[in-house]
N, C-alpha and C positions, 0 to 999 in steps of 0.2 A: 504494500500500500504506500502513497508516496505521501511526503509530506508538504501540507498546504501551502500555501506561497504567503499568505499571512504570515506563520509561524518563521516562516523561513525571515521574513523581515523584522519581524519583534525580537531575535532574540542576540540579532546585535547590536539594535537597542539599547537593551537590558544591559549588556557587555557593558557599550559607552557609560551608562550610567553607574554601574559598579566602581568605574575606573573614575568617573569624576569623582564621586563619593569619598575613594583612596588619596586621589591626588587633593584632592582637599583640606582629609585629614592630615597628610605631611605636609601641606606648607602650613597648616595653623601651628603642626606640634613646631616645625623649622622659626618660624616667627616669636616662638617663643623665647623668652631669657635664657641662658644659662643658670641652673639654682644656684644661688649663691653659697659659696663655702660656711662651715661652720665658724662662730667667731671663736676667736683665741681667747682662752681663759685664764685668766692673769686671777692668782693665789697671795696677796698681802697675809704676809704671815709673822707674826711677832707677838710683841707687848702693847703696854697703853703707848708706847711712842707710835706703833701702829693703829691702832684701836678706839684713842680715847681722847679726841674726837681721830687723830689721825688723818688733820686735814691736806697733810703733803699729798695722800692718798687724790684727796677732792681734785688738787692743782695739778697733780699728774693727769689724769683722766681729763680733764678741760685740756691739758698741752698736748696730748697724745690726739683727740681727736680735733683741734684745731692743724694738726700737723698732717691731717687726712686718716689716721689709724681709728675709721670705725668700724673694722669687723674685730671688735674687741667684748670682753666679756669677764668685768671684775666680779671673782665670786667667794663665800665663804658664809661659815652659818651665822656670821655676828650682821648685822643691820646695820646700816650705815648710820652717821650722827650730824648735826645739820653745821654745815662748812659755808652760809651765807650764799651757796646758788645750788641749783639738781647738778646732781654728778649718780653716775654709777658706783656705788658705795658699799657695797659686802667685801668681807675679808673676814680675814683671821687672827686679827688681835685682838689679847686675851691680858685686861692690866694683872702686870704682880706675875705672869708666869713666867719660868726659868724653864732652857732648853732640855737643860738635867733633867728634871721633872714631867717634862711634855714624854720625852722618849721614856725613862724609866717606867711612864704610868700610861704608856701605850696610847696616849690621847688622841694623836694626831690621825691614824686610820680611818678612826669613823668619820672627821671631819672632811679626810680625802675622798672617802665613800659616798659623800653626799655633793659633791662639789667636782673633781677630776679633773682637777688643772692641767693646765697645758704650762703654763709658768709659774714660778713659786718666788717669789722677793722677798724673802726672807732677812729680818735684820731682829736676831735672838743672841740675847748672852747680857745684857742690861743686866738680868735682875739676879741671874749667875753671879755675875762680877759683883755685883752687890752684897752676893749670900757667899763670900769667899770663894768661891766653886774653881778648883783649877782650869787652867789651859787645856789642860791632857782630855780632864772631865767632859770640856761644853764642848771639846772639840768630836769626843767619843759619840756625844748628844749630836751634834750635826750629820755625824756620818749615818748612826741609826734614821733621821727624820728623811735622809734623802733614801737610803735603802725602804723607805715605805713611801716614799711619794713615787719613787721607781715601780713599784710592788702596785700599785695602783695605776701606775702609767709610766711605761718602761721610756718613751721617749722624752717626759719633763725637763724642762730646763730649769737649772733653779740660778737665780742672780741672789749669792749671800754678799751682805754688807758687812763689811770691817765696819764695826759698829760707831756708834760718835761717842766721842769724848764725854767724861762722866766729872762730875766734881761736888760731887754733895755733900755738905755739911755734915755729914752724921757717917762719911768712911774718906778717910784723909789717904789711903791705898787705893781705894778705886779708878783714881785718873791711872797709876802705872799698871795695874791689873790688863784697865782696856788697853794700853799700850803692848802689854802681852800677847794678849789675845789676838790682835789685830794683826801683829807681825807673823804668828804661826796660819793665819786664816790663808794667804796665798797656798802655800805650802799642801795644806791640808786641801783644798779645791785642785792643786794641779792634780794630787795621786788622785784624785775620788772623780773628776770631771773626764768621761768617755766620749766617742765624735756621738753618739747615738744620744746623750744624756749630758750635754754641757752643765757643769758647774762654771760662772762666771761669777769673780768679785766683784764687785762692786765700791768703791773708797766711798763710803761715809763720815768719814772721819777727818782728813785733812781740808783744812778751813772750814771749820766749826767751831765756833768758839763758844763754852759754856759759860762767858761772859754775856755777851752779844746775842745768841741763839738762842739763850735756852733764860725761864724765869726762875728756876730752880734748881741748874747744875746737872739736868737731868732730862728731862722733857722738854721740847724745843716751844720755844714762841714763832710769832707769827715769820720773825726773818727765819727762825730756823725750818719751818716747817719747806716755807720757797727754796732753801738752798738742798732738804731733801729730794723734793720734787725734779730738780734742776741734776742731781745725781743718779736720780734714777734713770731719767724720760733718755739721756743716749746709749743707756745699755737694754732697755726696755725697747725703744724703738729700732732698735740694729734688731734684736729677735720678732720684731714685729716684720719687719721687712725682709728678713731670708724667709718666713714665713709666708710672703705674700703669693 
């Protein structure tokens, strides 16, 4: 039996119309954006010089995305505190704690857990050097915090600060303690820093004056808090941008 002359013309028709249907759908998916990448997850992690308000934190985050770094992403379980304009404001400063202490008491994991930074700016050993706590001690405390920020995310990079200058009334050793500590901090980041897992220093410390910067020898004021900012934002922005 043969086939109708109808049929015979409807059904490449239909064909064409399949094919627009197809070509349609690829130029709308083609037209579309590329997703954009996940932002970078920047980990503030310290004491109240981090924490409490920890407004260098505020001034970084405004210099970072004035400088175009907005696929950025401050995070940690404490809430931000108000620094005078919105800024992205989570971290991990925690006043009064010692690095000793964070690692000894297994702290830091869960915080990793909920958070899983991509960078970690770390600036710990304040409240160490305060509680006498050796060189050998805070430094044993660093290696453990990076072997668990690793243990959560093998590729983190963490930027430690040679921490600032200390001068408080009530421990007359404390400024040479932080001079201690500061000088083994290279040292102790070159063995422990992999291409996979940079540890990078950070100087916090040279031109800070706990005259000048700071209202109690301790805690920075307003010039101190900018001259943080200002220490962090070119070793923060170089891993922003091989990141790009």
């Amino acid at each position: 039996m043969s086939t109708p002359m109808s049929t015979l013309i409807r059904m490449p028709r239909r064909s064409g119309l399949v094919l627009s249907v197809l070509l349609a759908v690829f130029l709308t998916l083609a037209a579309r954006p590329a997703q954009s990448a996940e932002p970078v997850r920047i980990m503030p992690l310290g004491d109240s010089i981090t924490g409490s308000p920890g407004c260098w934190r505020a001034l970084l985050w405004q210099d970072l995305t004035a400088a175009g770094h907005t696929g950025i992403d401050f995070v940690g379980t404490q809430a931000p505190q108000g620094c005078g304009f919105a800024y992205d404001g989570e971290h991990e400063g925690h006043g009064g704690i010692l690095a000793t202490n964070m690692a000894d008491q297994n702290q830091l994991p869960g915080w990793l857990a909920q958070t899983s930074p991509d960078v970690v700016l770390m600036h710990l050993g304040t409240n160490d050097v305060w509680s006498n706590r050796s060189t050998d001690a805070i430094l044993a405390a660093y290696t453990t915090l990076v072997g668990q920020m690793r243990a959560e995310n093998p590729q983190v990079t963490v930027l430690a600060a040679q921490i600032l200058p200390m001068a408080p009334s009530s421990c007359g050793a404390c400024g040479q303690r932080v001079i201690d500590l500061n000088a083994a901090i290279p040292g102790w980041a070159a063995e422990l820093s992999t291409a996979r897992s940079p540890v990078v220093v950070v100087d916090q410390w040279t031109g800070f004056s706990t005259a000048t910067d700071t209202g109690d020898g301790v805690h920075p004021n307003d010039a101190g808090t900018r001259k943080i900012a200002d220490r962090w934002f070119p070793a923060l922005s170089g891993v922003l941008t091989g990141a790009a």
